[in-house]
C-alpha positions as CSV (number, residue, x, y, z in Angstrom):
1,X,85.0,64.5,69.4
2,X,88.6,65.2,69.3
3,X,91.1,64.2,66.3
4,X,95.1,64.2,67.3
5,X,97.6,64.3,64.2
6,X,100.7,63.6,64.6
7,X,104.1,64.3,62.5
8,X,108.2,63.7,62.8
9,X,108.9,60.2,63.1
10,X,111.1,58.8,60.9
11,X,114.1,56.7,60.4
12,X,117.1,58.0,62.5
13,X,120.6,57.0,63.2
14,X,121.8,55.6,66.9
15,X,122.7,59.4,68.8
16,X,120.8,61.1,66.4
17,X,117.5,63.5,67.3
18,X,113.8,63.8,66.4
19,X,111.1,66.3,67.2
20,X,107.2,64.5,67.3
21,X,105.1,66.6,67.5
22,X,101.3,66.2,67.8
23,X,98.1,68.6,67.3
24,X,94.6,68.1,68.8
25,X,91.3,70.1,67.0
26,X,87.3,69.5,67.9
27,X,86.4,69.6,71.4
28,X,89.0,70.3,73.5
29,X,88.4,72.6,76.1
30,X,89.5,71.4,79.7
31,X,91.9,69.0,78.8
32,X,93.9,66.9,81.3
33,X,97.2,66.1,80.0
34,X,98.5,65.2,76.8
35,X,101.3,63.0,76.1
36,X,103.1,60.4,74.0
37,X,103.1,56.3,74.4
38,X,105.1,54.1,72.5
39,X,104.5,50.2,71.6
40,X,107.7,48.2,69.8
41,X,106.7,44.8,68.4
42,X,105.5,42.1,70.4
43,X,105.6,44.9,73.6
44,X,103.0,46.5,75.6
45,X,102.0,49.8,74.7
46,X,103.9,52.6,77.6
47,X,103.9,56.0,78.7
48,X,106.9,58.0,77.3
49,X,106.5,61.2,78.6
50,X,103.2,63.2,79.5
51,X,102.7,67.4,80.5
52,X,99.0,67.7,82.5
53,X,97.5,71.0,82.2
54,X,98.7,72.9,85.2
55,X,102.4,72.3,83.4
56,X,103.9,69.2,85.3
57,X,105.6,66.7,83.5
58,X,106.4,62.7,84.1
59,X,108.5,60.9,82.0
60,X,109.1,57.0,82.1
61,X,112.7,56.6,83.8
62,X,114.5,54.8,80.8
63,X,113.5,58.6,78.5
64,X,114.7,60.8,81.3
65,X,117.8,62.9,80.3
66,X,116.7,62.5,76.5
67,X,113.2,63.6,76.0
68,X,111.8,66.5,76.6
69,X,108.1,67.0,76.5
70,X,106.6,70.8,75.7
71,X,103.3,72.2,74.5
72,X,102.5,75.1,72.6
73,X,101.2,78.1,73.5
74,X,97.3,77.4,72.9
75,X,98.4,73.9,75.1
76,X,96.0,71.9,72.5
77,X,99.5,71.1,70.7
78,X,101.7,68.7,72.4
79,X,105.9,68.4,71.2
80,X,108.5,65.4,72.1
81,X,111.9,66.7,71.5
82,X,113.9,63.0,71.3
83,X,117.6,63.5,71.7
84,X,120.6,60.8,71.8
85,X,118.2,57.8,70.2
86,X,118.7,54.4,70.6
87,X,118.1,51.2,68.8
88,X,115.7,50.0,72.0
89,X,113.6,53.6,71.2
90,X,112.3,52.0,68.2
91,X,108.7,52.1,68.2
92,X,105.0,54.0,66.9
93,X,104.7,56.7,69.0
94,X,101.0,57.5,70.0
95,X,99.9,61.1,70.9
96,X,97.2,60.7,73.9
97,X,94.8,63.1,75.2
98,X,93.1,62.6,78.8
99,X,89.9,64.6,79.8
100,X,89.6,64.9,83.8
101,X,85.9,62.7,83.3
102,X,85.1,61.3,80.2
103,X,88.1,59.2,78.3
104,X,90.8,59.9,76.2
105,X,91.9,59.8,72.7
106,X,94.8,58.7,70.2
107,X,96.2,59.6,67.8
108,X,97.4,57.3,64.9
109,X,100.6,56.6,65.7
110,X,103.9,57.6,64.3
111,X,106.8,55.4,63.2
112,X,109.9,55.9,64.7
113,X,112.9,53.9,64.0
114,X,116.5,53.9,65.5
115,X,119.1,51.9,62.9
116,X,122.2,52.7,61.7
């Protein structure tokens, strides 16, 4: 089993920052990636940004330029530093984990809202 936590959403002003940042324990050896999804009301949840194990990133094109994804050094700790926020960012932010074979995991979401 794996858990994910999650921590550093908020409420935030347009142009303002934010740093999620998410930490997976239990069984966690040979992960995949790890990444962050985002679902606003009445929308589909969708891939923000994700970092795979050998180090490549992706990032969906309307976050480019604004969010960087990073993990730490033992790589079962996932960041997503969120600069220049906007009102359309608003959303819970889920921390995902992907296994090569076998699934993945979330975390339980973390509120982030863009108002001024």
């Amino acid at each position: 089993q794996v858990q994910l936590v999650e921590s550093g959403g908020g409420l935030v002003q347009p142009g303002g920052s934010l740093r999620l940042s998410c930490a997976a324990s239990g069984s966690v050896f040979g992960i995949y990636a790890m990444g962050w999804y985002r679902q606003a009301p009445e929308k589909q949840r969708e891939l923000v940004a994700d970092i795979r194990s050998s180090g490549i990133t992706n990032y969906a094109d309307s976050v480019k330029g604004r969010f960087t994804i990073s993990r730490g050094n033992a790589k079962n700790t996932v960041y997503l530093q969120i600069n220049n926020l906007k009102p359309e960012d608003t959303a819970v932010y889920y921390c995902n984990l992907k296994f090569p074979v076998g699934g993945q995991y979330w975390g339980q979401g973390t509120q982030v809202t863009v108002s001024s």
